[in-house]
C-alpha positions in Angstrom: 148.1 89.0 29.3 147.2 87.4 32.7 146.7 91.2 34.2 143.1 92.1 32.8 141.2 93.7 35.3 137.6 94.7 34.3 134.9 96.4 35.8 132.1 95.5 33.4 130.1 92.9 35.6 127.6 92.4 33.3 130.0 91.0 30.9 130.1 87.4 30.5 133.5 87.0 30.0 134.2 89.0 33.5 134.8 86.6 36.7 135.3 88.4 39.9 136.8 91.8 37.9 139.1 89.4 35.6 138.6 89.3 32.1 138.7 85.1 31.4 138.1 85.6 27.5 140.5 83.8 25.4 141.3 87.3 23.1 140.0 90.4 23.1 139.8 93.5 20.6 140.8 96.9 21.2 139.4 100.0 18.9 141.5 102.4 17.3 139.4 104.6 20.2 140.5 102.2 22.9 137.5 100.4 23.5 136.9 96.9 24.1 135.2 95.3 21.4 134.8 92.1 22.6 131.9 93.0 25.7 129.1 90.9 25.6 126.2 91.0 27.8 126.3 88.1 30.1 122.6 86.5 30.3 120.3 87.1 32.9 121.0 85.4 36.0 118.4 84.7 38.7 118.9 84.7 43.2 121.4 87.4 45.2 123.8 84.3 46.1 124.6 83.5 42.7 125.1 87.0 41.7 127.4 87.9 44.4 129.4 84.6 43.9 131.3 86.5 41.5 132.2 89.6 43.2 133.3 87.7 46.0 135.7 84.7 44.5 139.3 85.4 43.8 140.5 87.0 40.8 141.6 84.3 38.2 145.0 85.5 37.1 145.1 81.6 35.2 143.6 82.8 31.4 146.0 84.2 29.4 144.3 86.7 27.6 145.7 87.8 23.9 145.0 91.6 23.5 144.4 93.3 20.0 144.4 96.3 19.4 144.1 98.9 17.3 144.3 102.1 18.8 147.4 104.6 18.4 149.0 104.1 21.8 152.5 103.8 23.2 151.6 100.1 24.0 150.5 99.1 20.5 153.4 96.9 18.9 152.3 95.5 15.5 148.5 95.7 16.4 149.4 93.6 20.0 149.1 94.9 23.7 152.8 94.7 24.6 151.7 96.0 28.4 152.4 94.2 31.6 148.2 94.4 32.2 145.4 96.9 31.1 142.4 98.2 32.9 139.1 98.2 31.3 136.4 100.8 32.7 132.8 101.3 31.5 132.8 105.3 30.3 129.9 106.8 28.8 128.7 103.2 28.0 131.8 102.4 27.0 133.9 99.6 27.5 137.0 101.8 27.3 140.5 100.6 28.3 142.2 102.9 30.6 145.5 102.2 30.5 146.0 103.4 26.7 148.5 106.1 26.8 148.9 108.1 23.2 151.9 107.6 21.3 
């Protein structure tokens, strides 16, 4: 899935709001699994390096998942590109519609 927006800066696999990670894991409660604290980063210009390249559409992102929704064929993501919010310190995917 090259459509994997994210808005979990602090995660190391997120690159200007793009998740780059090879896969990821989706919970039977929708929630990205595969979040991982990116390490500390010193300076303001580094930091905002990120927010301000371009998305990177390139990585082709393989999506498990587990939860019961319409877009869950044989434990894959079978949608056209998934939003992933942080909710109640949750990484929670918010294009999971129930089935």
């Amino acid at each position: 899935m090259k459509d994997l927006k994210c808005a979990l800066r602090n995660c190391k696999h997120n690159r200007a709001y793009s998740c780059c990670a090879d896969q990821i894991k989706v919970d039977r409660h929708a929630n990205c699994t595969t979040y991982e604290d990116r390490p500390a980063e010193t300076g303001k210009l580094f930091e905002m390096g990120a927010d301000m390249s371009a998305r990177d559409y390139s990585v082709d992102t393989g999506v498990g998942c587990d939860a019961p929704c319409l877009f869950n064929k044989c434990n894959k993501c079978a949608a056209i590109g998934i939003t992933v919010l942080a909710e109640n310190a949750d990484a929670e995917c918010v294009t999971y519609t129930p089935s």
